[in-house]
Each structure stands twice: as C-alpha cells, then as structure tokens.
C-alpha positions in Angstrom: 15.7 16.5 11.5 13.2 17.4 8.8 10.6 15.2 6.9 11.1 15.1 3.4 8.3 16.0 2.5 8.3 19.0 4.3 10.7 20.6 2.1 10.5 22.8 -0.8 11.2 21.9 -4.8 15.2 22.5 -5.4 15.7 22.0 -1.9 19.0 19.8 -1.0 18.5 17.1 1.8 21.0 15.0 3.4 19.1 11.1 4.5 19.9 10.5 7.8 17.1 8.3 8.4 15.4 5.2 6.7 14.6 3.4 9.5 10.9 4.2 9.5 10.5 2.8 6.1 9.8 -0.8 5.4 12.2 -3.3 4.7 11.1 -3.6 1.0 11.5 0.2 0.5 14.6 0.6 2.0 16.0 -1.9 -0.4 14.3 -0.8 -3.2 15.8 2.8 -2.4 19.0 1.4 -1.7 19.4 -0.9 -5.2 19.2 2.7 -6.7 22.1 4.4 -4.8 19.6 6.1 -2.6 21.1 5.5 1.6 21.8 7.5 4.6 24.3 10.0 3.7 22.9 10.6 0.5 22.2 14.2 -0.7 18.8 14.2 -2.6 16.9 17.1 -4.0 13.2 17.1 -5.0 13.0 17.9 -8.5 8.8 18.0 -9.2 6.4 17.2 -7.4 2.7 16.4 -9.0 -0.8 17.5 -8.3 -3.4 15.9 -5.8 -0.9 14.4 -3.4 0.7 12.2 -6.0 4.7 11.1 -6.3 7.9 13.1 -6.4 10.3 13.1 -8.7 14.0 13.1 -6.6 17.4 13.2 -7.6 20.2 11.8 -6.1 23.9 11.4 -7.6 22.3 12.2 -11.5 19.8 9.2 -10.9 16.1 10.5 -10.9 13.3 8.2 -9.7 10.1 8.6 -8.7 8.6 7.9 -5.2 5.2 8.2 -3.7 4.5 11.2 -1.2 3.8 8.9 1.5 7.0 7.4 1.5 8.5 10.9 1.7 7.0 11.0 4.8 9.2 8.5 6.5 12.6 10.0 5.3 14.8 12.2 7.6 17.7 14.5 7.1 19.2 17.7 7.5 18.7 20.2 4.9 22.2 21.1 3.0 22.6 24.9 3.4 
C-alpha cells in the first residue's frame, strides 16, 4: 500500500485504509463521500507543505498534507 501523499498530481488512488486517522477525521472524510473503496485523485497541491486539493466522485475538498499521511491505498493503474 502507498501513502497518499506519496503520490503524484493526477494520480488515481484507491483508500484502503483510514484506520490511522482520528475518529473526527474519519467522519469528517466520510460526511463527504470520502471511505475505503473510494477512488481519489490529487488535483493541486500548494506551496510550503500546505493542503491538497482531492477529488473524489466530482466532490473536491481540501485536506491538510498531514492527514495525507495517514491514508492508504493502491494506486489505480
């Protein structure tokens, strides 16, 4: 499994893990249609370690780059 943040812009991820995240940010994720089994892609990503802009299902939202950290998946070839 890769960290999401490891992956490049335009790159498509499949979650298979949250469970590193905190209860909070797994809900908060999840209220926007963001869970395991989703396919997400990074759409920008801003200077000096700041958020990320992901998609998922049409739905953008913005999450810090420390969270990325603590998302898993597969990358969808």
């Amino acid at each position: 499994m890769t960290s999401f943040s490891k992956i490049n812009l335009h790159e498509l991820l499949t979650i298979k893990d949250l469970s590193q995240l905190d209860q909070l940010t797994r809900r908060r994720l999840k209220d926007v249609g963001i869970t395991e089994g989703s396919i997400v892609e990074i759409k920008r990503r801003y200077p000096f370690g700041g958020p990320c802009m992901i998609e998922s299902d049409g739905q953008r939202v913005g999450i810090r780059k420390h969270t990325l950290d603590f998302i898993f998946g597969d990358l969808v070839l």
